[in-house]
C-alpha positions in Angstrom: -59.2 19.2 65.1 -57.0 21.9 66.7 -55.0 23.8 64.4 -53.9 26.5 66.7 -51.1 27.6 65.2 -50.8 30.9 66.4 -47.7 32.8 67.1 -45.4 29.2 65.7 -42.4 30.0 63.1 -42.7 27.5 60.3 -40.5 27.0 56.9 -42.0 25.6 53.9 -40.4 24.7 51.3 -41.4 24.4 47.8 -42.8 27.9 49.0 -43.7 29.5 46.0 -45.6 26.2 44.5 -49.4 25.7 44.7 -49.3 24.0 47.9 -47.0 26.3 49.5 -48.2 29.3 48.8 -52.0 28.1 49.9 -50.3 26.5 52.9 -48.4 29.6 53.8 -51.6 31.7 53.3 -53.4 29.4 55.6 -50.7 29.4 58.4 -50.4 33.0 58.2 -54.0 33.3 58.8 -54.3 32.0 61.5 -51.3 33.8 63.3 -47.8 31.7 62.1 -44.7 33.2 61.0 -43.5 31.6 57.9 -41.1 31.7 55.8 -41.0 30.4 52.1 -38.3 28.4 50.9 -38.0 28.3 46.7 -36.0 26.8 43.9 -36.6 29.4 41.4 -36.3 33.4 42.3 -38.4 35.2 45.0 -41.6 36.4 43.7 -41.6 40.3 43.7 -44.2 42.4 45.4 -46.8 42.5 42.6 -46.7 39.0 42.3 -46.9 38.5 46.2 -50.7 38.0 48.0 -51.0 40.9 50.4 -51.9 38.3 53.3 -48.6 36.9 53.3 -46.9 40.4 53.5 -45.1 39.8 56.3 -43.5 36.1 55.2 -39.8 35.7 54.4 -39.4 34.7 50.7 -35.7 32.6 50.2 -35.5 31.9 46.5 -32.9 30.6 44.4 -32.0 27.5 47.2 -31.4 24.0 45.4 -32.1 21.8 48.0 -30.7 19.2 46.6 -27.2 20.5 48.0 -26.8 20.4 51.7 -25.1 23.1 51.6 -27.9 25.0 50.4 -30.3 23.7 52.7 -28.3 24.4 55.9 -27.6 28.1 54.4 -31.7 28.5 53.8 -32.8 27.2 57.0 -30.3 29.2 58.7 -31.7 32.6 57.3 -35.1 31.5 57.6 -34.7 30.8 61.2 -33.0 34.2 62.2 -35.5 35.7 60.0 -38.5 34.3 62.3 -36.3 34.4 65.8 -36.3 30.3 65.8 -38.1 27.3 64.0 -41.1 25.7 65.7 -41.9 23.4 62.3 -40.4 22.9 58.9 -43.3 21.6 55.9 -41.2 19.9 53.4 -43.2 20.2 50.1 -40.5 20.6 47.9 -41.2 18.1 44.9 -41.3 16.5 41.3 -43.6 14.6 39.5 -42.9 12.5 36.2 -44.6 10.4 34.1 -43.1 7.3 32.1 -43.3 4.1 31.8 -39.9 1.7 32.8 -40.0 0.0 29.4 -39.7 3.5 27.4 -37.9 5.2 30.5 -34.8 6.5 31.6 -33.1 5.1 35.0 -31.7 8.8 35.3 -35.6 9.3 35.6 -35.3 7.1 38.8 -32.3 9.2 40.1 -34.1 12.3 39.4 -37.1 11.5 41.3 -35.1 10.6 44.2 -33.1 13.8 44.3 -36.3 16.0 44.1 -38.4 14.3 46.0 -36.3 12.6 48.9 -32.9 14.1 49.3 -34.8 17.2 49.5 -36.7 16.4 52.2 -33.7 14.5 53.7 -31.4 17.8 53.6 -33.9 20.5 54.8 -34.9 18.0 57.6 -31.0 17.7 58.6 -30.6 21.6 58.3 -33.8 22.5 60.5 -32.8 19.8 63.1 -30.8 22.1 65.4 -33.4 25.0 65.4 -36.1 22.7 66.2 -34.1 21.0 69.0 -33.0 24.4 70.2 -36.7 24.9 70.9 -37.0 22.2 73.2 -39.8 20.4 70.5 -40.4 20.7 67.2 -42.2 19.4 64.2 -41.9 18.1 60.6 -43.7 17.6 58.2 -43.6 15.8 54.7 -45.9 15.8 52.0 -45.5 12.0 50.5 -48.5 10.5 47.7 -50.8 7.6 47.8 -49.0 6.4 45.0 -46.3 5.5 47.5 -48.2 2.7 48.8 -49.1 1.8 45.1 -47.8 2.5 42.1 -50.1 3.3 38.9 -48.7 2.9 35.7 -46.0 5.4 34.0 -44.9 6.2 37.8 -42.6 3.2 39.0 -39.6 6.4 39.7 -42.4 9.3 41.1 -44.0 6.3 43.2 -40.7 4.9 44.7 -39.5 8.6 45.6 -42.7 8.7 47.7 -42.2 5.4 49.3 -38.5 6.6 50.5 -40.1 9.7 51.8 -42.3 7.6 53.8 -39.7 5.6 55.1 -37.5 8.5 56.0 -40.3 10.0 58.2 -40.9 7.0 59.8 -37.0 6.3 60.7 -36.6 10.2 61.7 -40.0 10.0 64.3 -37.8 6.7 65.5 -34.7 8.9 65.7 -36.5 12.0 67.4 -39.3 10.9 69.4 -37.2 10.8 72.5 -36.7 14.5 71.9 -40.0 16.0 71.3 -39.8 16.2 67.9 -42.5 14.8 65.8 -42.3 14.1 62.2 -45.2 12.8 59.8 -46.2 12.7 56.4 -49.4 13.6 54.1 -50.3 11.4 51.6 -52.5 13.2 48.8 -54.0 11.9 46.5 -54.0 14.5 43.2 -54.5 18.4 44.4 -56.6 20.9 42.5 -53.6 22.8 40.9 -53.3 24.8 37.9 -50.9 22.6 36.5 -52.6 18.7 37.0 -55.8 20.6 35.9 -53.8 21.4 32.6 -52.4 17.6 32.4 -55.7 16.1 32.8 -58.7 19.0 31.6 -61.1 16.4 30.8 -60.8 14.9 35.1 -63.6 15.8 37.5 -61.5 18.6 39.1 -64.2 18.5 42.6 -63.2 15.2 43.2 -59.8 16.4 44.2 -58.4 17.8 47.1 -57.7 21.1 47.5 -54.7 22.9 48.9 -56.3 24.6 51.9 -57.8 20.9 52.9 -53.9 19.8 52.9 -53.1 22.9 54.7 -55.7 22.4 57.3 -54.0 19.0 58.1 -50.2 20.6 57.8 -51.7 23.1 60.7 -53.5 20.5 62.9 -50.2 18.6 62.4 -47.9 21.1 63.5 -50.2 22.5 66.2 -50.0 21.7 70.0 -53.1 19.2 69.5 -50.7 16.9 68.0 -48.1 16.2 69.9 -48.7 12.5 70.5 -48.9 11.5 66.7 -45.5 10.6 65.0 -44.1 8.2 62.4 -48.0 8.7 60.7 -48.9 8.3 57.4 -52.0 10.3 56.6 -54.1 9.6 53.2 -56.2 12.8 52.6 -58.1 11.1 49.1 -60.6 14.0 48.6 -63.4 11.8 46.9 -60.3 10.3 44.3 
């Protein structure tokens, strides 16, 4: 797998997450530029691993406003003198069932999880297409193929972020623009590890074996594969 990523400019949002800070740390590593896109404030300098000392942190962006989401990518993209890729991890997860639910849970879960992606992808377009190529990347969930119980609105979020990389790859593969989408099943993080202490945590995947696959996905190596839906199960 070539995940020569060396020298690229990449924004990730959901930056200062699990994923995107193990992401990040992996890009960085092997020679990206990145820049971090957040919800929530920055993280200051003690909070802040030294190998990503040279990232561009953008906190406080509600991607849910398009507005935002131009403004971000902008800075992020004079920040790192152009984009090369854009990793959309930004995200939500909840868990209800439709009987005892909430169809603003539905609406939610759309916003986070879809018009998130949809607005980042719109604001990065330009910078990507200034570069003559590009690449995108989602990060979608095996439960949007199937939906498990308690997660009809998480589960049809995922879908739609399917089917928006799949009709932006239509839109931009004339243009050398790639976009595809991960589908984990559930990463080692702090946070699922608190919902569900009493799981077999090394069945699970772990951020850097999502990050390997962000990198091979954005790397030269992959310039043929668009519109893909990759599962990366761990042993789940």
């Amino acid at each position: 797998m070539d995940d020569s990523v060396n020298g690229k400019a990449v924004a990730i949002t959901g930056g200062f997450g699990s994923l995107g800070m193990a992401s990040a740390q992996y890009l960085a590593a092997r020679g990206a530029r990145v820049a971090l896109i957040g919800r929530g404030a920055a993280p200051g300098d003690d909070a802040w691993p030294a190998a990503l000392a040279q990232a561009v942190r953008i906190g406080g962006i509600d991607l849910v406003d398009a507005g935002a989401a131009n403004q971000a990518l902008e800075t992020a993209s004079q920040a790192l003198r152009g984009l090369d890729a854009l990793v959309n991890i930004a995200g939500a997860f909840r868990w209800e069932t439709i009987a005892d639910g909430d169809a603003h849970t539905w609406d939610l879960m759309f916003d986070l999880n879809v018009k998130t992606a949809l607005n980042a992808s719109k604001a990065a377009l330009p910078h990507l297409l200034a570069r003559g190529a590009g690449r995108i990347v989602n990060i979608g969930a095996g439960a949007g193929r199937k939906a498990g119980l308690g997660m009809g609105a998480y589960a049809a979020s995922k879908a739609g972020v399917a089917r928006l990389t799949e009709a932006l790859a239509e839109e931009l593969k004339d243009q050398r623009v790639t976009v595809n989408a991960i589908l984990p099943s559930i990463i080692d993080t702090p946070q699922n590890r608190a919902d569900m202490p009493d799981a077999d945590f090394t069945r699970w995947v772990q951020p850097d074996e999502i990050a390997a696959v962000i990198a091979f996905l954005i790397s030269s190596g992959a310039s043929a594969v668009t519109g893909a839906e990759i599962a990366v199960n761990g042993r789940v």
